[in-house]
N, CA and C atoms as a LAMMPS dump frame, in Angstrom:
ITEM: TIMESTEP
0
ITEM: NUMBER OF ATOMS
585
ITEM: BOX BOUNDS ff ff ff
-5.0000000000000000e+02 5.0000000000000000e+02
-5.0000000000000000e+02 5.0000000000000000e+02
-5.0000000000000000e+02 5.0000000000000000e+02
ITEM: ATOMS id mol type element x y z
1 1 1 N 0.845 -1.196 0
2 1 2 C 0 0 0
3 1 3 C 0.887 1.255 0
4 2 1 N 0.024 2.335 -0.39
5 2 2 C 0.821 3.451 -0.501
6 2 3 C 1.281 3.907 0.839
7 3 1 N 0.036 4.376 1.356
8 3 2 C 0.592 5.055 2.403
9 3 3 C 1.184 4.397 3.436
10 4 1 N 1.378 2.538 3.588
11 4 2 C 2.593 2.48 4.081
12 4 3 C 4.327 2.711 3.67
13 5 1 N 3.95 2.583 1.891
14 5 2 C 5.094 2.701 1.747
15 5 3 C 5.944 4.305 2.367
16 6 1 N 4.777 5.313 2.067
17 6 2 C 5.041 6.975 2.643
18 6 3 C 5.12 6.32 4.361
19 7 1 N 4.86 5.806 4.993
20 7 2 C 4.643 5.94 6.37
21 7 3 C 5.98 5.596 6.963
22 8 1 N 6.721 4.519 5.888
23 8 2 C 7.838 3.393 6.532
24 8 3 C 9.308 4.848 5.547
25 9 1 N 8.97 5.598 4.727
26 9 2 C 9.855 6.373 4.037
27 9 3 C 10.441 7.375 5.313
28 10 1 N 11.586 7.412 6.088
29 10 2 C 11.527 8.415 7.249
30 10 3 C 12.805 9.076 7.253
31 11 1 N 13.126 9.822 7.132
32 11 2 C 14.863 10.172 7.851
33 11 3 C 15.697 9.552 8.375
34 12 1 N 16.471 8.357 8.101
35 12 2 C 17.562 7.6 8.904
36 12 3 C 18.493 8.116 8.881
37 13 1 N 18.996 7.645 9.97
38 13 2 C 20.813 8.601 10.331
39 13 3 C 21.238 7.46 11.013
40 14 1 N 20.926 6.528 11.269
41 14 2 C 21.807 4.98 11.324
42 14 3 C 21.373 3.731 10.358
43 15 1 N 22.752 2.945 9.534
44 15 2 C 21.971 2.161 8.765
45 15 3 C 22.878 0.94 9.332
46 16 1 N 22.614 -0.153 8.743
47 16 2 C 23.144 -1.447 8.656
48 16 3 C 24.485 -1.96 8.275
49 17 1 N 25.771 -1.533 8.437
50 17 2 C 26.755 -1.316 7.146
51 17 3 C 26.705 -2.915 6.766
52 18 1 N 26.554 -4.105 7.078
53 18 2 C 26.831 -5.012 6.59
54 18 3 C 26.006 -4.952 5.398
55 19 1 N 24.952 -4.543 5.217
56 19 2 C 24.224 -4.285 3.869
57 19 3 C 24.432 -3.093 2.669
58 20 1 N 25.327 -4.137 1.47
59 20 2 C 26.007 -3.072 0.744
60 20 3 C 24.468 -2.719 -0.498
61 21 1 N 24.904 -1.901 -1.064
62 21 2 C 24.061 -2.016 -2.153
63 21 3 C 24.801 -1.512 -2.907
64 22 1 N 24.272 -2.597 -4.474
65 22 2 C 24.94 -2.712 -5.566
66 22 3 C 24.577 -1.863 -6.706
67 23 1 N 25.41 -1.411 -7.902
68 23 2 C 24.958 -0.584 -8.858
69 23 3 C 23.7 -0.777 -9.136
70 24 1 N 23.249 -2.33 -9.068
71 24 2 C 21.941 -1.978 -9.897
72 24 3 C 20.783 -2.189 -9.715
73 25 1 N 20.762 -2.276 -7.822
74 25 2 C 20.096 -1.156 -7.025
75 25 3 C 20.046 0.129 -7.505
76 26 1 N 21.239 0.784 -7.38
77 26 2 C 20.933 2.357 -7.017
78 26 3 C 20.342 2.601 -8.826
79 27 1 N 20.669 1.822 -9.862
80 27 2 C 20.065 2.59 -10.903
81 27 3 C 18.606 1.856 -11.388
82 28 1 N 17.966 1.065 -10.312
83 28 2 C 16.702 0.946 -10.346
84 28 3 C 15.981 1.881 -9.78
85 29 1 N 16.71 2.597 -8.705
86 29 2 C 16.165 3.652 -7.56
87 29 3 C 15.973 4.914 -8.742
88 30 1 N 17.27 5.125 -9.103
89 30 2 C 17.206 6.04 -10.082
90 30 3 C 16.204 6.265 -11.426
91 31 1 N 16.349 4.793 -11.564
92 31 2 C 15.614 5.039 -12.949
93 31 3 C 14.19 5.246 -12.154
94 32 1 N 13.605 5.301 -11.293
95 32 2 C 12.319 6.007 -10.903
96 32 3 C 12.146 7.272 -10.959
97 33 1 N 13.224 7.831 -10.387
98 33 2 C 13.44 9.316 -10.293
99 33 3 C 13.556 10.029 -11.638
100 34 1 N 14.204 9.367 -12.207
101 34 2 C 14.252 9.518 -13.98
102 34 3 C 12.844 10.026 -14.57
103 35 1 N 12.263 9.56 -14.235
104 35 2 C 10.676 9.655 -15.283
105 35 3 C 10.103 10.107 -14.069
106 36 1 N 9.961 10.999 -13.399
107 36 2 C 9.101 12.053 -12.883
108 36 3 C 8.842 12.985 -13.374
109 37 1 N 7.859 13.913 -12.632
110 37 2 C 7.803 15.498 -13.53
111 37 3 C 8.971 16.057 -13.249
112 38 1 N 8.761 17.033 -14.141
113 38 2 C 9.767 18.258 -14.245
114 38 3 C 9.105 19.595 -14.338
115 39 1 N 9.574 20.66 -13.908
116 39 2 C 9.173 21.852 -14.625
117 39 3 C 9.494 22.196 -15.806
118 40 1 N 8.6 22.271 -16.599
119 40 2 C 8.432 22.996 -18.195
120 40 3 C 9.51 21.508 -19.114
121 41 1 N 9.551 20.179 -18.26
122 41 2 C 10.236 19.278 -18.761
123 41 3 C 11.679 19.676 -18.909
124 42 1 N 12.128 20.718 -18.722
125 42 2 C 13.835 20.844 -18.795
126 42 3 C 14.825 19.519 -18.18
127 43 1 N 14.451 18.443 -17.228
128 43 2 C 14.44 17.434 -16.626
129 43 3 C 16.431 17.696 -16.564
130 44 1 N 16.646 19.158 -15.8
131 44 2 C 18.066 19.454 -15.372
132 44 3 C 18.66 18.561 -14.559
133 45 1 N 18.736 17.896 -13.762
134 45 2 C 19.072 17.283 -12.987
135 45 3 C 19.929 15.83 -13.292
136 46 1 N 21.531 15.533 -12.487
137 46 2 C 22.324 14.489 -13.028
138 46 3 C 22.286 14.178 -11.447
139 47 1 N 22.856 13.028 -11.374
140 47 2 C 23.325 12.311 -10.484
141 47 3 C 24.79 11.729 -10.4
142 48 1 N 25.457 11.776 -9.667
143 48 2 C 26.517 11.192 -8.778
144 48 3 C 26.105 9.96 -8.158
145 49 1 N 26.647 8.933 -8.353
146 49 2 C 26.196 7.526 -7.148
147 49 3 C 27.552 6.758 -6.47
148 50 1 N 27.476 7.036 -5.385
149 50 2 C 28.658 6.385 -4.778
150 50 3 C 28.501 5.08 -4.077
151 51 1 N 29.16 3.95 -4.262
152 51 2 C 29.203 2.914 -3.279
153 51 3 C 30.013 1.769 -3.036
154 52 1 N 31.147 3.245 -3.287
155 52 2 C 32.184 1.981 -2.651
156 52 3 C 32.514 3.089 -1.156
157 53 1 N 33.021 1.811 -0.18
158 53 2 C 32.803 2.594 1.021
159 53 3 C 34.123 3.425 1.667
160 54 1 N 34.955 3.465 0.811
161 54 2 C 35.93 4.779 0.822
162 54 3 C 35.375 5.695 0.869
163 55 1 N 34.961 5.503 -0.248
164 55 2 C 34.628 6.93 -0.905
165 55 3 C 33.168 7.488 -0.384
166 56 1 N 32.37 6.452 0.066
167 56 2 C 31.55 6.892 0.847
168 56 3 C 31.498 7.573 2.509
169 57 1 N 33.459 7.185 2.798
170 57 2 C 33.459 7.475 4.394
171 57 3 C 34.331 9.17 3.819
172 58 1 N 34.68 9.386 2.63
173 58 2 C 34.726 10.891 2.583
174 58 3 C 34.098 11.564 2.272
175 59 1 N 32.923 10.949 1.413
176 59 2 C 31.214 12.199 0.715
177 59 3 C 30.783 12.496 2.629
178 60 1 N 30.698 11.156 3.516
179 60 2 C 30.287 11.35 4.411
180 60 3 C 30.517 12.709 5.528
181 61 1 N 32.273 12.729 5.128
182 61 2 C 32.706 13.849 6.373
183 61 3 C 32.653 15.033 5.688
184 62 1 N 32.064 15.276 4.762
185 62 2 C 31.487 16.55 4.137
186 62 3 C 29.946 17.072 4.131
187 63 1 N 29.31 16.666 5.309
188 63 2 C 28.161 16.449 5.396
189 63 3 C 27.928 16.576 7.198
190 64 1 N 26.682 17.103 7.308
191 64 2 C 26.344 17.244 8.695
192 64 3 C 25.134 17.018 8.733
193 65 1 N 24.626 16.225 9.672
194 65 2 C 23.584 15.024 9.978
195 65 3 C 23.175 15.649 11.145
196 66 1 N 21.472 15.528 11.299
197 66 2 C 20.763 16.101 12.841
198 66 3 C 21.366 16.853 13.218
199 67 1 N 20.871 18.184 12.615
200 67 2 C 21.107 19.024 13.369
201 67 3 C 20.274 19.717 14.736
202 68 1 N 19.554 19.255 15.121
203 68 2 C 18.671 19.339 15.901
204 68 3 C 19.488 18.005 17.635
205 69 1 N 19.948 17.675 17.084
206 69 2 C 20.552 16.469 17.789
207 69 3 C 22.106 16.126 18.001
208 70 1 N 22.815 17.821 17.87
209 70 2 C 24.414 17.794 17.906
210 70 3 C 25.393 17.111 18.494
211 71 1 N 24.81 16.792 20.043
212 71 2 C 25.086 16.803 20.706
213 71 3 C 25.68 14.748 20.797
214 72 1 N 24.953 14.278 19.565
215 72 2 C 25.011 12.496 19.157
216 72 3 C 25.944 12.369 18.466
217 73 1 N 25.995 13.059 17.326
218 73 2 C 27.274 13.154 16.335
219 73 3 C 26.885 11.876 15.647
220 74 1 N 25.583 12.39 15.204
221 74 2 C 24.978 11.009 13.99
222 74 3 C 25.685 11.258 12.677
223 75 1 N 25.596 10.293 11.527
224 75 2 C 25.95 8.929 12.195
225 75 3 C 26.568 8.409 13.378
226 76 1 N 26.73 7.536 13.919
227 76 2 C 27.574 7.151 14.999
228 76 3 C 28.016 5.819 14.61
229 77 1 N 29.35 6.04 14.649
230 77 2 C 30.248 4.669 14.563
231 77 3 C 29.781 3.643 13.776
232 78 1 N 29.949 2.928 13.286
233 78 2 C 29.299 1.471 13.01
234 78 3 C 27.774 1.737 12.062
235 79 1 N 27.294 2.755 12.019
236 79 2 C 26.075 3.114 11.663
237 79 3 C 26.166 3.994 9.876
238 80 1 N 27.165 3.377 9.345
239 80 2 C 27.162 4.619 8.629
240 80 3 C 26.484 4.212 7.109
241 81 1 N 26.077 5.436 6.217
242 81 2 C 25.253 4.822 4.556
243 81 3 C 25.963 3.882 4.069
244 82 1 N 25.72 2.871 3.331
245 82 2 C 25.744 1.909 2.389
246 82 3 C 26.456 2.868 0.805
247 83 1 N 25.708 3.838 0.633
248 83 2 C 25.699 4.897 -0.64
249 83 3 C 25.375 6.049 -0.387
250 84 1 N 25.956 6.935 -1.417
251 84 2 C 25.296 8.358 -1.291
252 84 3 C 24.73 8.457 -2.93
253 85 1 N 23.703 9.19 -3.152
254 85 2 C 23.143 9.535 -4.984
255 85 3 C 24.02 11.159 -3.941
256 86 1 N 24.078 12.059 -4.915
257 86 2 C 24.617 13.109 -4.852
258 86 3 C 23.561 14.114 -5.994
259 87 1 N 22.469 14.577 -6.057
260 87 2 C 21.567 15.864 -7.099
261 87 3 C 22.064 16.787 -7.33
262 88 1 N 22.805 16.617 -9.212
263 88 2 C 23.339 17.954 -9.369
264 88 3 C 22.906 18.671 -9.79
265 89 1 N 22.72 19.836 -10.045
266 89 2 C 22.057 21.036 -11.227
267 89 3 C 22.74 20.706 -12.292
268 90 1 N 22.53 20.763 -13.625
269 90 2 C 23.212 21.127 -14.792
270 90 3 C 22.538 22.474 -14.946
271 91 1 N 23.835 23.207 -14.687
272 91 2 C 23.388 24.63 -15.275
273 91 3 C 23.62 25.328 -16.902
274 92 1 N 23.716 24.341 -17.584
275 92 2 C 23.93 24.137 -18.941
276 92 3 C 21.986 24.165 -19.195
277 93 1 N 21.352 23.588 -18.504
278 93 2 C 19.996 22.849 -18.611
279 93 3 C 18.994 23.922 -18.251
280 94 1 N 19.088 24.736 -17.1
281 94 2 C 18.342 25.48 -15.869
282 94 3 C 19.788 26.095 -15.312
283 95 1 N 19.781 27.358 -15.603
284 95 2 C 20.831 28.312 -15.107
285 95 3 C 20.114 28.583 -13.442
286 96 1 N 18.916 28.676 -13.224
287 96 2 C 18.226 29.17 -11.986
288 96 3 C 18.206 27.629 -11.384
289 97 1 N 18.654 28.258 -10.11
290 97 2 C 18.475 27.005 -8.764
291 97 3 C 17.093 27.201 -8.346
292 98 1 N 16.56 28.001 -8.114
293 98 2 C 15.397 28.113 -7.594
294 98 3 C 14.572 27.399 -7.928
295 99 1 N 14.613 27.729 -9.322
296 99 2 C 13.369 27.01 -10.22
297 99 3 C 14.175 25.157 -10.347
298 100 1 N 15.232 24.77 -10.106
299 100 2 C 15.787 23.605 -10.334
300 100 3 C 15.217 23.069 -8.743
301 101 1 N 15.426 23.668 -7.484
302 101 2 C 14.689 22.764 -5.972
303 101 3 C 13.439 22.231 -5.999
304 102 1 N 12.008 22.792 -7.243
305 102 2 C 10.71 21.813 -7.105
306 102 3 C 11.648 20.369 -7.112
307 103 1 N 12.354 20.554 -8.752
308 103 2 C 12.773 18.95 -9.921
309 103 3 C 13.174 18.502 -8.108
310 104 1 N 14.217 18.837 -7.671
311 104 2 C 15.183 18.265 -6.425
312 104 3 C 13.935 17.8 -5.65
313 105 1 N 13.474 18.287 -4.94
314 105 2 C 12.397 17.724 -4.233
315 105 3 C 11.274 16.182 -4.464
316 106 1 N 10.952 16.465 -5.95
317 106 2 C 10.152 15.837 -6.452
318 106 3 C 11.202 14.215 -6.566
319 107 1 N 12.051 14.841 -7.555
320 107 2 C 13.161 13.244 -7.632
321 107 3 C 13.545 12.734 -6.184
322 108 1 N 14.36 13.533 -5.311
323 108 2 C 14.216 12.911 -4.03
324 108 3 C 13.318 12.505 -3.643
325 109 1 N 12.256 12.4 -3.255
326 109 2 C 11.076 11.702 -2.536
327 109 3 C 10.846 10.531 -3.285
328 110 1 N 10.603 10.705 -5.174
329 110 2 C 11.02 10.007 -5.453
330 110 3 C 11.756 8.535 -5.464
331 111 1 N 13.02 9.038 -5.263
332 111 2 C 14.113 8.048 -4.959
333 111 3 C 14.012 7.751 -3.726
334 112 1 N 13.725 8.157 -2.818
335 112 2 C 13.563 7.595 -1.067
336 112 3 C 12.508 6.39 -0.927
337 113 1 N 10.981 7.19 -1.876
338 113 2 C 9.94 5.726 -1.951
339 113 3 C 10.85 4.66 -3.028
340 114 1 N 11.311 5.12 -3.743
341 114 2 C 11.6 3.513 -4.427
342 114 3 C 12.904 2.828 -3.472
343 115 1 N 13.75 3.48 -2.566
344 115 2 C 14.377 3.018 -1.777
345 115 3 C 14.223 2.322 -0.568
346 116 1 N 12.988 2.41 -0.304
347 116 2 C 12.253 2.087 0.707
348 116 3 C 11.655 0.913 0.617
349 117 1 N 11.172 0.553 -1.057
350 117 2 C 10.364 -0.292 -1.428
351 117 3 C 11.46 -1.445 -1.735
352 118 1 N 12.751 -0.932 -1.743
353 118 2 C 13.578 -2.264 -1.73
354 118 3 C 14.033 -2.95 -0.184
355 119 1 N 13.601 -2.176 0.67
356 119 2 C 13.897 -2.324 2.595
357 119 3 C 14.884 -1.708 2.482
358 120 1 N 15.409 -0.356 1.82
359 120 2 C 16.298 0.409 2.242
360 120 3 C 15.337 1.918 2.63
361 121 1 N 16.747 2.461 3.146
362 121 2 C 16.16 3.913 4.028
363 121 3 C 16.851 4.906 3.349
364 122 1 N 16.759 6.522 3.988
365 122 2 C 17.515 7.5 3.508
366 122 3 C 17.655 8.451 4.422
367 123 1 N 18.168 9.697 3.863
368 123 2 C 18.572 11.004 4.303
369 123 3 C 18.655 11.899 3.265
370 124 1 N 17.777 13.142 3.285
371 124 2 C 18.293 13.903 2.593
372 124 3 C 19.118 15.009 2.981
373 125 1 N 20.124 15.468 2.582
374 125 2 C 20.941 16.467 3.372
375 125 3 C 21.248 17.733 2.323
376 126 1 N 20.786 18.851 3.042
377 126 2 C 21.185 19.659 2.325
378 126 3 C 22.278 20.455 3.175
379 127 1 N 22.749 19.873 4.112
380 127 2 C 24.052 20.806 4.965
381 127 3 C 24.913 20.209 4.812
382 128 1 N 25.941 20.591 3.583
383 128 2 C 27.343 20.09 3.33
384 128 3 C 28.169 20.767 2.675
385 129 1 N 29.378 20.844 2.365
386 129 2 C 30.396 21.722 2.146
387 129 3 C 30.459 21.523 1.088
388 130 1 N 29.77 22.786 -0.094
389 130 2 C 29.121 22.896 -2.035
390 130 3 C 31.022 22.735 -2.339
391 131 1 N 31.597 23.737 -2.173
392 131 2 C 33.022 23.418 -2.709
393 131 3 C 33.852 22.439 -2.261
394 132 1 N 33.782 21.834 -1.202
395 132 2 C 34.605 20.59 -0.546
396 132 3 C 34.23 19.515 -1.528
397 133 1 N 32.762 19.259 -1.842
398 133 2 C 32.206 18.004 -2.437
399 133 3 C 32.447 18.044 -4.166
400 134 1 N 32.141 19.495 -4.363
401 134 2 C 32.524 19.643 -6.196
402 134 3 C 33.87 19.708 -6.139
403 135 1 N 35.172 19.817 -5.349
404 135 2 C 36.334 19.461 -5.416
405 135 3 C 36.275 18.127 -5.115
406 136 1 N 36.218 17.465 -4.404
407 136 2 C 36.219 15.98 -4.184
408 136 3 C 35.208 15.048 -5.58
409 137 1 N 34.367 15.567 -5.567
410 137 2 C 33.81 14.942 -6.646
411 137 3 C 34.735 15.128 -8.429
412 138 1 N 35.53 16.686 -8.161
413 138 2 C 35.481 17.201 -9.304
414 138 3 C 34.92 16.966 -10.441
415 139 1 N 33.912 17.747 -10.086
416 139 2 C 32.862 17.928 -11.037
417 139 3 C 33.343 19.127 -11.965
418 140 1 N 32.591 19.57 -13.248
419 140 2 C 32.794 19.973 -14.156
420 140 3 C 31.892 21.618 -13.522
421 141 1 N 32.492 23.194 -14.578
422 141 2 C 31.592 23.876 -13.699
423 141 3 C 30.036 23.707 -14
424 142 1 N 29.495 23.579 -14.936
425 142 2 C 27.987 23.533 -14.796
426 142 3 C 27.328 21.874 -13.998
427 143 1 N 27.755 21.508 -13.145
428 143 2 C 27.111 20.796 -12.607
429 143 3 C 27.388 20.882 -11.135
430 144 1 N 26.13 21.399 -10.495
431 144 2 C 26.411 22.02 -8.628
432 144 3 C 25.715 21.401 -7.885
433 145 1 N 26.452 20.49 -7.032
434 145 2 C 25.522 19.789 -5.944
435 145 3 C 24.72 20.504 -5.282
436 146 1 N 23.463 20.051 -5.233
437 146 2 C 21.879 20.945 -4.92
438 146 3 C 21.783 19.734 -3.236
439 147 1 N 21.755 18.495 -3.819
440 147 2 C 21.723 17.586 -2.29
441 147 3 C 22.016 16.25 -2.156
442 148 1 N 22.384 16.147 -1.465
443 148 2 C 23.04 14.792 -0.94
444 148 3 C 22.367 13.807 -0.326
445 149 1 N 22.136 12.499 -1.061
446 149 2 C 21.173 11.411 -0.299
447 149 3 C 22.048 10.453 0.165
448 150 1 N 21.649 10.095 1.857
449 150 2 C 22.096 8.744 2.244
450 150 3 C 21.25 7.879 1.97
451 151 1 N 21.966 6.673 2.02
452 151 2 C 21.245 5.273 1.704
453 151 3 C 21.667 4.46 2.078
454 152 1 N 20.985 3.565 2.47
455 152 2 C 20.929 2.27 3.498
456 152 3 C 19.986 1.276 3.883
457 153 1 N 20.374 0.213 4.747
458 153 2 C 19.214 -0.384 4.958
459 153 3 C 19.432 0.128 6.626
460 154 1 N 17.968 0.894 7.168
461 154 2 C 17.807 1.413 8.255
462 154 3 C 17.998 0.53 9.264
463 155 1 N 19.044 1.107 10.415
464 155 2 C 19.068 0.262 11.859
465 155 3 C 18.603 1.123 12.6
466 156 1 N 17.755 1.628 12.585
467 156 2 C 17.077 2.541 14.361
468 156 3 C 15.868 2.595 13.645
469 157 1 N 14.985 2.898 14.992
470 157 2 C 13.486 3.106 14.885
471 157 3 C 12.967 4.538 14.978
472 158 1 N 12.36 4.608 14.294
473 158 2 C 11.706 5.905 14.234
474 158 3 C 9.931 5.89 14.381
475 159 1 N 9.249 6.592 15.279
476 159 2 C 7.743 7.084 16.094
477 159 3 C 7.58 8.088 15.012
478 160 1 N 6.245 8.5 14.689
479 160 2 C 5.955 9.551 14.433
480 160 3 C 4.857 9.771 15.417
481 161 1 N 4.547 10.987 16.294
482 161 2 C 3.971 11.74 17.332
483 161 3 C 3.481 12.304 17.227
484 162 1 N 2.524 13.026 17.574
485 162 2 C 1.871 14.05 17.356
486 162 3 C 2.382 15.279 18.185
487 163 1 N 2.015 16.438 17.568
488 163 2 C 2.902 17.899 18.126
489 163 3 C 2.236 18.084 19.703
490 164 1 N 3.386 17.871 20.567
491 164 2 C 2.568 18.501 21.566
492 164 3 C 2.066 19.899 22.006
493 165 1 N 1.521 19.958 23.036
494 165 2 C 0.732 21.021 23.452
495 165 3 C 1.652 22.6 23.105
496 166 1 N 3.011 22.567 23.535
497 166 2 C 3.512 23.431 23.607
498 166 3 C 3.946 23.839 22.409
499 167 1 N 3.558 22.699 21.187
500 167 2 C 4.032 23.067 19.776
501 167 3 C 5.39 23.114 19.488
502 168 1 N 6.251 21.985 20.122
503 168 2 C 7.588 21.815 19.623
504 168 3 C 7.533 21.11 18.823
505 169 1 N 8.183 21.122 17.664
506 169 2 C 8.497 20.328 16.458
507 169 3 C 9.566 19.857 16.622
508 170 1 N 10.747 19.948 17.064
509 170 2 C 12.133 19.099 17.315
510 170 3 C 11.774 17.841 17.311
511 171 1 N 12.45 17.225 16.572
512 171 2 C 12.81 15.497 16.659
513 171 3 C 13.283 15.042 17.603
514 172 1 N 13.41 13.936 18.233
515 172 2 C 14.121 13.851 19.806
516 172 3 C 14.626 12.294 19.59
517 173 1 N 15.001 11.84 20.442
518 173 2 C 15.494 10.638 20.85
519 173 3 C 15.419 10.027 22.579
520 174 1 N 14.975 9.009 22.794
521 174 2 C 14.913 8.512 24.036
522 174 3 C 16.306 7.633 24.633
523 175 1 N 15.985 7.565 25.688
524 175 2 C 17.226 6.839 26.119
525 175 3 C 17.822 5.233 25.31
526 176 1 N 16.589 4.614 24.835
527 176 2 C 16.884 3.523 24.229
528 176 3 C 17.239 3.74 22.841
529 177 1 N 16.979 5.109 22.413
530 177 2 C 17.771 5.306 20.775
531 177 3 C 16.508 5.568 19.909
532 178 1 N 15.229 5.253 20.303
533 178 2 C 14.724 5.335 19.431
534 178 3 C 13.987 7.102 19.264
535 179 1 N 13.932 7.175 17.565
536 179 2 C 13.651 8.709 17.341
537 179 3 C 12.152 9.348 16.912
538 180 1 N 11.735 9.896 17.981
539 180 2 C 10.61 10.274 17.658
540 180 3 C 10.093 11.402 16.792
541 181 1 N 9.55 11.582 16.158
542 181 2 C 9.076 12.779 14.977
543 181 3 C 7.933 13.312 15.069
544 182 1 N 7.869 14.593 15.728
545 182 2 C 6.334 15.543 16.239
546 182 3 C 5.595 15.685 14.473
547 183 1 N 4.656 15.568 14.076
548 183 2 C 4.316 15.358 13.46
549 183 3 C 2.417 16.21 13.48
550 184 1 N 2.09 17.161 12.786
551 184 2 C 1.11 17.846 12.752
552 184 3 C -0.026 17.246 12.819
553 185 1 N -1.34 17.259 13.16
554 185 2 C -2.93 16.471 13.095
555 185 3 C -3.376 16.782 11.646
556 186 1 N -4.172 16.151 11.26
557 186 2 C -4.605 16.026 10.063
558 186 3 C -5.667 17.828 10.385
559 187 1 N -6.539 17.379 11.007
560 187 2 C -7.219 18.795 11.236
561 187 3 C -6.765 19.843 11.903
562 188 1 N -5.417 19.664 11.805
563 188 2 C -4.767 20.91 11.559
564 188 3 C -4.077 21.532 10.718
565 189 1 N -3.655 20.688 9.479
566 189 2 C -3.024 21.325 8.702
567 189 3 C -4.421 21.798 7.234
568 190 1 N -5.527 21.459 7.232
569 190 2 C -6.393 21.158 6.284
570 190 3 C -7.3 22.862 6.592
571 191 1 N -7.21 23.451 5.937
572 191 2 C -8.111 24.589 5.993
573 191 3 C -9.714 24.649 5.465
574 192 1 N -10.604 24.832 5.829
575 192 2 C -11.866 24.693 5.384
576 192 3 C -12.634 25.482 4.966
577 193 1 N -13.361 25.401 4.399
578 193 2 C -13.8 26.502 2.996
579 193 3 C -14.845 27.716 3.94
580 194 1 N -14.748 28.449 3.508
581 194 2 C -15.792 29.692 4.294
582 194 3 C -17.377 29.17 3.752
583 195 1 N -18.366 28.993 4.826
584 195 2 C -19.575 28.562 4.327
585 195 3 C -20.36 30.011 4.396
């Protein structure tokens, strides 16, 4: 069903490392993301796929995870992605970023449900160092990392909650690890028509 597959799709920041995933995984994941919409069809957007785990433990230290949760220094040890996809702009394609973050959005979610649907998890990150990674990647100039996906097969649990009273949205974690996600009421986010 759908909305389990959306329900089980969540933010991981610990995965499994004994579970690698192979090229052709990530270009089944991809080829989903491939044939989505686009705006005005310009369909700007390339990909980077990493998975060998060198090179995945340096995309990694260019990247900052929960930020809401500094104080863990997620990943943690032993916990780290399987892969990273890397979303570039071609600015050969779409000179404007702006108008290139719907495509980013849309392909990520994208790629997270079809990642999900294989029992893998993700992360999307958009806090990472743009010149550290297009030097490390060396990339060409019209192509600019927009965001960075982890991937994995998820080891921690994640709640989704409802917002409490006081209306904090922060993500949290309990003593046993597991991460809870405040999460809005249906009749509250739904506005209703003036009668």
């Amino acid at each position: 069903m759908f909305s389990e597959l959306v329900a089980k799709n969540r933010s991981y920041r610990g995965f499994n490392e004994d579970r690698r995933i192979s090229d052709k995984e990530i270009f089944e994941i991809l080829d989903s993301a491939r044939i989505v919409g686009s705006a005005a069809n310009l369909q700007p957007l390339k990909y980077y796929i990493s998975n060998d785990r060198t090179e995945v433990e340096e995309i990694l230290k260019l990247t900052k995870w929960a930020g809401a949760l500094p104080e863990l220094h997620l990943p943690k040890f032993g916990t780290h992605p399987a892969a990273f996809v890397i979303i570039l702009q071609d600015t050969d394609i779409q000179p404007n970023t702006q108008a290139v973050l719907i495509d980013v959005g849309i392909a990520a979610q994208t790629l997270l449900l079809s990642a999900t649907e294989k029992g893998l998890g993700g992360l999307m990150i958009r806090n990472f160092g743009l010149q550290p990674l297009t030097d490390f990647l060396n990339l060409p100039e019209n192509l600019i990392p927009v965001m960075v996906i982890a991937l994995g097969e998820p080891a921690e649990k994640i709640k989704l909650v409802d917002i409490p009273e006081d209306g904090n949205i922060n993500y949290y974690r309990d003593e046993s690890g597991t991460h809870f996600v405040p999460k809005r009421k249906l009749e509250d986010i739904v506005i209703e028509k003036n009668h």
